[in-house]
C-alpha positions as CSV (number, residue, x, y, z in Angstrom):
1,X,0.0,0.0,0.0
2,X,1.4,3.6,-0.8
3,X,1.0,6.1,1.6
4,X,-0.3,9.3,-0.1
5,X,2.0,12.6,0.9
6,X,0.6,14.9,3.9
7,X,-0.4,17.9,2.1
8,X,-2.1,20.8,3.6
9,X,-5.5,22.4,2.0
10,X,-4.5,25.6,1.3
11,X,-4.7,28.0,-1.8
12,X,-1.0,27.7,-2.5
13,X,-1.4,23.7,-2.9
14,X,-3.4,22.8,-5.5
15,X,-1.5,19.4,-5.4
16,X,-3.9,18.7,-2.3
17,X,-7.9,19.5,-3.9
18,X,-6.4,17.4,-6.9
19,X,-6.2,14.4,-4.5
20,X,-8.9,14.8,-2.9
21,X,-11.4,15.3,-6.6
22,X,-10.0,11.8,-7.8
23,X,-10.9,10.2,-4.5
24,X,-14.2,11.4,-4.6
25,X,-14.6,10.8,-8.4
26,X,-13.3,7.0,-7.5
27,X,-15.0,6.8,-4.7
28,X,-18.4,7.7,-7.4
29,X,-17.4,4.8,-9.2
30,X,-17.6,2.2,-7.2
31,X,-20.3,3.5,-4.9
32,X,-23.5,1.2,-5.8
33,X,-26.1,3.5,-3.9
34,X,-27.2,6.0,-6.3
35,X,-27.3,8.7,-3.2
36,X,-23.9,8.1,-2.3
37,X,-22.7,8.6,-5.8
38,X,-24.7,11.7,-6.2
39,X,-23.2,12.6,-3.1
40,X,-19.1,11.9,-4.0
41,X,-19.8,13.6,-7.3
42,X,-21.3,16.8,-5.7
43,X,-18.2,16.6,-3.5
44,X,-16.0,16.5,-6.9
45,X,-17.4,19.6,-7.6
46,X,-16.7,21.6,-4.9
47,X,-12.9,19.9,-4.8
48,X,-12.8,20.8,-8.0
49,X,-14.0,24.4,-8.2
50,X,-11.5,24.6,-4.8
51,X,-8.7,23.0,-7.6
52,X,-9.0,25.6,-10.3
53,X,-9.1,28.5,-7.8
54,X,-5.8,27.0,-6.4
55,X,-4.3,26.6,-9.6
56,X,-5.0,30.6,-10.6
57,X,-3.4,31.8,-7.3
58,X,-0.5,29.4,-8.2
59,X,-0.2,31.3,-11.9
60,X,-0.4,34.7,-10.2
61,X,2.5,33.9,-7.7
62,X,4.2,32.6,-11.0
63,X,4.5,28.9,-10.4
């Protein structure tokens, strides 16, 4: 088993709400209850809304 790296949600890590939008959208796939894949792919959404908002501070700060 690999051991995923300890990152810390904030706006300069985007690294960390693009973790966290694959385990949700995995977590959608293999989820046989429709409400509990409705629910993993809202929380995509918001991980990946939180992603792209990362990813343009990142670009402003140049990186």
């Amino acid at each position: 088993m690999t051991q995923k790296p300890l990152l810390k949600p904030t706006t300069r890590n985007s690294d960390f709400y693009l973790i966290r939008l694959n385990t949700c959208l995995e977590e959608a796939e293999e989820a046989t209850l429709p409400r509990v894949r409705d629910r993993c792919l809202r929380a995509a959404a918001a991980w990946q809304e939180m992603y792209e908002k990362a990813q343009l501070f990142e670009r402003r700060l140049g990186r």
